[in-house]
C-alpha positions as CSV (number, residue, x, y, z in Angstrom):
1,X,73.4,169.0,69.6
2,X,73.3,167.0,73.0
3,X,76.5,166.8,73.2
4,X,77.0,170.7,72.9
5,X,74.2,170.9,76.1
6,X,76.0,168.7,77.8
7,X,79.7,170.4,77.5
8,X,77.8,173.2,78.2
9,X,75.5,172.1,81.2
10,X,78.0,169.5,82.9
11,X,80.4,172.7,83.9
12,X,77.4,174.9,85.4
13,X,76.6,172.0,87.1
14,X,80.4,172.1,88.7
15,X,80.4,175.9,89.1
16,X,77.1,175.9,91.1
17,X,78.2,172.7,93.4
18,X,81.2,175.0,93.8
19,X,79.2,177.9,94.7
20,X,77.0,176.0,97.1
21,X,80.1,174.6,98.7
22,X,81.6,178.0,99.1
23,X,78.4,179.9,100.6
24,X,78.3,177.4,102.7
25,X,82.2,177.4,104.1
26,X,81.1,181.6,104.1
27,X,77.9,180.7,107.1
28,X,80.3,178.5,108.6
29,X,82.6,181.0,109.0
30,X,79.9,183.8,109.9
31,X,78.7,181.2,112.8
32,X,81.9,180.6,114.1
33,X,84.2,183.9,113.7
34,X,82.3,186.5,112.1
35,X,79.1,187.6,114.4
36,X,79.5,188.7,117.6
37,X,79.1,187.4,119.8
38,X,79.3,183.9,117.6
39,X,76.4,182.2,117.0
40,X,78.5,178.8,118.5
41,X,78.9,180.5,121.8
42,X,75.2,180.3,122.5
43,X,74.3,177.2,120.0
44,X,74.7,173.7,119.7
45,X,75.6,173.0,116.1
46,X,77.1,169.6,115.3
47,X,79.0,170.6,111.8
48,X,80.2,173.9,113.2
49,X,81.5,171.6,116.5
50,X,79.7,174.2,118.5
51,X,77.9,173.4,122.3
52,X,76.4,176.0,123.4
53,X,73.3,175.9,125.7
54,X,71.6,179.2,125.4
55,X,70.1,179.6,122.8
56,X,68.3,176.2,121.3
57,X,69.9,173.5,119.6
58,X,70.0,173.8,116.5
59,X,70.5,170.3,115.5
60,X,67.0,168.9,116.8
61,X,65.3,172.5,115.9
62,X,66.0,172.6,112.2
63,X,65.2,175.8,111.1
64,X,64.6,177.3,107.8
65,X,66.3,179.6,106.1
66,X,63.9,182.2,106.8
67,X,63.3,181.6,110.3
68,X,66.9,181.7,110.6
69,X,67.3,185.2,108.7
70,X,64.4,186.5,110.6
71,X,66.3,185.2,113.7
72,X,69.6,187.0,112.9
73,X,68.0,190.1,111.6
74,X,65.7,191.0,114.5
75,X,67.0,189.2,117.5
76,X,64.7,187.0,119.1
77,X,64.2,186.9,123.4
78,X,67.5,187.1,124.9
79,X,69.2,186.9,121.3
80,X,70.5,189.9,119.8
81,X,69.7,191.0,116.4
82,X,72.5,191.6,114.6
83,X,71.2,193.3,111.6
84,X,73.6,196.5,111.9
85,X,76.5,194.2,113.0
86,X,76.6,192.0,109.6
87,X,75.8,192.3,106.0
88,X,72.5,191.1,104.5
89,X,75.3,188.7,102.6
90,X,76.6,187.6,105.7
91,X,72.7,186.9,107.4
92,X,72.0,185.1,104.1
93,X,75.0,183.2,104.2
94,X,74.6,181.7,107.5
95,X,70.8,180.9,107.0
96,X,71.5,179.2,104.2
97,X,74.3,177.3,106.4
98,X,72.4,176.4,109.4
99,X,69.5,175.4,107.6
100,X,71.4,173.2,105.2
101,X,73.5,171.1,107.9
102,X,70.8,170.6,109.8
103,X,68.4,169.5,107.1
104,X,66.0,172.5,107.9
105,X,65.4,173.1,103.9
106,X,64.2,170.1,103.3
C-alpha cells in the first residue's frame, strides 16, 4: 500500500514543481514583455535583471501576492492600473512571481 501512494504521490509532487516553475517563467515574462509599459521599466527587480527607479524597489519592498495584485489591478499613485490591459491570469501570474523572488510570501 505505501508503495502505491508513493508511485502515486512522488509524480504530483513533480507535476506541481513543474507547475510552479512554469507560472513563474509566465510573471517573468508578464514583468518583462507582457504589460505595458513593463513593470522592469519602472522597477528594480534583481531576478528579472530589471533597474528601474520609479516605482519602488521591489527587492528591499517584498510585497505579497495580494499587495502586488491589488497593485497591478488598480494602479497605485503615478502607477497605472492595468486591469483592462492584462488578464486576471496574467495579474495573478506576476504576483505570484514578484512576491516569490523576492521572498514576499514568506
Amino acid at each position: 500500500m505505501r508503495l502505491i501512494a508513493a508511485v502515486v504521490v512522488v509524480p504530483l509532487f513533480g507535476l506541481s514543481l513543474m507547475a510552479q516553475a512554469s507560472d513563474t517563467e509566465k510573471g517573468k515574462k508578464v514583468f518583462t514583455q507582457d504589460a505595458q509599459p513593463a513593470c522592469s521599466v519602472c522597477h528594480t527587480l534583481a531576478d528579472a535583471g530589471s533597474t528601474g527607479d520609479i516605482g519602488p524597489n521591489l527587492d528591499e519592498l517584498k510585497p505579497s501576492r495580494e499587495v502586488v495584485v491589488n497593485a497591478v489591478t488598480g494602479g497605485v499613485g503615478i502607477m497605472p492600473a492595468f486591469e483592462e490591459s492584462l488578464s486576471a491570469e496574467q495579474i495573478q501570474a506576476v504576483a505570484a512571481y514578484v512576491a516569490t523572488v523576492t521572498g514576499g510570501d514568506k
